[in-house]
C-alpha positions as CSV (number, residue, x, y, z in Angstrom):
1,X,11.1,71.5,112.1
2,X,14.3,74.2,110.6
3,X,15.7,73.6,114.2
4,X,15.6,69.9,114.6
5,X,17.0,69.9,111.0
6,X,19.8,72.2,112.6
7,X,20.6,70.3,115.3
8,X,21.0,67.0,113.2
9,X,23.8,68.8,111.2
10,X,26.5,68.4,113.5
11,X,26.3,64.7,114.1
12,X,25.3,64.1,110.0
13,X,28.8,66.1,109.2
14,X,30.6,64.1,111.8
15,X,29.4,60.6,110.5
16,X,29.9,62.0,107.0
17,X,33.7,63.0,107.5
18,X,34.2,59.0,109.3
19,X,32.6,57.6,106.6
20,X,33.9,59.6,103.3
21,X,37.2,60.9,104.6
22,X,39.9,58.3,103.3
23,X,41.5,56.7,106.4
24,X,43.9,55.2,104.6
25,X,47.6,57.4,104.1
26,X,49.7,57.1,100.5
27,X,51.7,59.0,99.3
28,X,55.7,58.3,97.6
29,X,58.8,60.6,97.5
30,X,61.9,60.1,95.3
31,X,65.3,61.2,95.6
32,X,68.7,60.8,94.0
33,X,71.7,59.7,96.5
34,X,75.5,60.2,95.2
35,X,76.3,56.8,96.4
36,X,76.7,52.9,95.3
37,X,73.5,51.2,95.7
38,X,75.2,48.8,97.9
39,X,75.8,51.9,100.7
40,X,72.6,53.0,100.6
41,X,70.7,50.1,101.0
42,X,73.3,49.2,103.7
43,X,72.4,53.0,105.6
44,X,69.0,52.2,105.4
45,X,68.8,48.2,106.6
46,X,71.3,48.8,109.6
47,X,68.9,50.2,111.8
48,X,71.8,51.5,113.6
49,X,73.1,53.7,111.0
50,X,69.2,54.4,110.0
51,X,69.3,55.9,113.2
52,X,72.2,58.5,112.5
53,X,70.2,60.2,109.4
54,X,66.6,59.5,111.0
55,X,64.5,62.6,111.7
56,X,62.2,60.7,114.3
57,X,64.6,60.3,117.3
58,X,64.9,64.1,117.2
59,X,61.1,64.8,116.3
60,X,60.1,62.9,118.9
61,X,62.4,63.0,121.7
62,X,63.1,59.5,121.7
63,X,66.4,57.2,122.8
64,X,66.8,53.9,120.6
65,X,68.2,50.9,121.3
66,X,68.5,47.8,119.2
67,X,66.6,44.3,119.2
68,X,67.6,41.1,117.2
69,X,70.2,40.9,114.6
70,X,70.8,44.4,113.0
71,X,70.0,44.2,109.2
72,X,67.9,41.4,108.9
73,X,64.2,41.4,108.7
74,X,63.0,41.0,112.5
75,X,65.6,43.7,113.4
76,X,63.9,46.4,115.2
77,X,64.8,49.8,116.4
78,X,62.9,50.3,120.3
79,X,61.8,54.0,120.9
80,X,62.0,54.9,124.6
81,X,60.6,58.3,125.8
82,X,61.7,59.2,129.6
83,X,62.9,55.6,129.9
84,X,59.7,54.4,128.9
85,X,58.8,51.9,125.4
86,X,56.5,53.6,123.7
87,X,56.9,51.7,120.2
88,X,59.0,50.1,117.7
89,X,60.0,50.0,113.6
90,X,60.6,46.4,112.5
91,X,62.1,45.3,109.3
92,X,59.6,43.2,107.8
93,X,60.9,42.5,104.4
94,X,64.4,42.8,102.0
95,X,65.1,42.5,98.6
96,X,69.3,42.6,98.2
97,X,70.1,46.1,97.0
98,X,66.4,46.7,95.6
99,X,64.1,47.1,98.6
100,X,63.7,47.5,102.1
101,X,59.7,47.1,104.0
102,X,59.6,48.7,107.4
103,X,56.6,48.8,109.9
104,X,56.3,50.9,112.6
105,X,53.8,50.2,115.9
106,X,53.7,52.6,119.0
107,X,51.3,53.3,122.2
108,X,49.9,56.3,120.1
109,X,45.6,56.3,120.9
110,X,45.6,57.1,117.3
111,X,45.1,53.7,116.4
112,X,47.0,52.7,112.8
113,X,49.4,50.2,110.7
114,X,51.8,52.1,108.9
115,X,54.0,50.5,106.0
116,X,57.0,52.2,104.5
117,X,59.4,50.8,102.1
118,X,62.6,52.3,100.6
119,X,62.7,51.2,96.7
120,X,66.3,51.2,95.3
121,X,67.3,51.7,91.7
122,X,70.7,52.0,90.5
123,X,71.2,55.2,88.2
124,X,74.8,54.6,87.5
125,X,77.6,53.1,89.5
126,X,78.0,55.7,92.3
127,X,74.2,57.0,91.6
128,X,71.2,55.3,93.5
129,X,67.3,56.5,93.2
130,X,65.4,56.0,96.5
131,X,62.0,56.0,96.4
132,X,59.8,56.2,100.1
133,X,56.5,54.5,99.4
134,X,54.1,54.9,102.8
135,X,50.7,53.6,103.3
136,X,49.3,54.2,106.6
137,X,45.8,52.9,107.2
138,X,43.6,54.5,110.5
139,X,41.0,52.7,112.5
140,X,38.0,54.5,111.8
141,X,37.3,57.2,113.2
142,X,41.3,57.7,114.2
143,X,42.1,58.8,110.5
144,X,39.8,62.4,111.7
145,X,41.9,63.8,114.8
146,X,45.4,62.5,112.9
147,X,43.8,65.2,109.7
148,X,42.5,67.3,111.7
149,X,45.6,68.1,113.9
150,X,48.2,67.7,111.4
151,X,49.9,64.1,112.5
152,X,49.5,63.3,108.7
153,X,51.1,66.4,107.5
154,X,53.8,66.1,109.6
155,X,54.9,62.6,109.4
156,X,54.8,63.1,105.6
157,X,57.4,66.2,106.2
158,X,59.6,64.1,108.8
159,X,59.7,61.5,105.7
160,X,61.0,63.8,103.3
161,X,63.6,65.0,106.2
162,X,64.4,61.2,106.6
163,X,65.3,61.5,103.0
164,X,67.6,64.3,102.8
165,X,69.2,63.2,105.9
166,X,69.6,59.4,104.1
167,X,71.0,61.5,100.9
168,X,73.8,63.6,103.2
169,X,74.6,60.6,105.3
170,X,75.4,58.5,102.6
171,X,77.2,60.8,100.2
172,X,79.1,61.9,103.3
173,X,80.0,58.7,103.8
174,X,81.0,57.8,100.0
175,X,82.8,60.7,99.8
176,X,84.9,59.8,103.1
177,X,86.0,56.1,101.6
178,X,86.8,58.0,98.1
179,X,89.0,60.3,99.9
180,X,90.6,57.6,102.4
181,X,91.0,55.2,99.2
């Protein structure tokens, strides 16, 4: 009886991590950019320049290219690995200077939806607070392996990169029109 009880352990714990473990990903970051508003929600929409301060081309190994009009919801950035597509990040939503809704899709087996949108507030006129909300939801049981092998740790670190290198890029690039001005 003690060893049948045993043996059911495994597969109760299994169906107990699917079922209770959250598959859905939130989580938000803030930062404060030395730059107009207008700049930084510029850097972020033009997938081109997104794609100077992104993390995810080098993380990844991936070559971009562009699709549809750059800056305008529908605009997506095409990741190619070896020559090959393996995914996309669309815009799916602006707000003028306020707000900026991304998805991203890929061939990844891990199968998931993530969101991620840049909030903008204007601290003062050369000061903007950016604020990375992402929400990533799993298929069940998908959400286990991306915990278990640390795809949800590290995306969450390659967002915070993506927000430093948004933060230098910009203030870079502020500071380059002050000096020419």
């Amino acid at each position: 009886m003690e060893l049948a009880l045993i043996a059911m352990l495994p597969p109760v714990v299994v169906l107990g991590l699917i079922r209770f473990v959250p598959n859905v990903i939130r989580y938000s970051e803030k930062i404060v950019v030395n730059a107009p508003m207008q700049q930084v929600y510029d850097n972020i929409r033009f997938q081109e320049r997104l794609m100077q301060w992104s993390a995810w081309p080098e993380a990844t190994g991936a070559t971009c290219s562009l699709e549809h009009e750059d800056g305008m919801v529908g605009a997506r950035t095409v990741f190619f690995n070896q020559g090959k597509r393996f995914g996309h990040q669309e815009i799916i939503g602006l707000e003028v200077n306020r707000r900026i809704a991304l998805t991203k899709v890929s061939d990844s087996p891990l199968k998931h939806v993530p969101y991620l949108t840049f909030a903008l507030r204007q601290l003062s006129r050369t000061q903007t607070e950016v604020t990375l909300d992402f929400v990533n939801t799993y298929q069940r049981p998908f959400h286990i392996p991306a915990r278990l092998f640390g795809i949800v740790r590290w995306t969450h670190e390659l967002q915070i990169k993506d927000l430093e290198g948004l933060k230098l890029f910009s203030e870079r690039r502020f500071s380059e029109r002050e000096v020419a001005a």
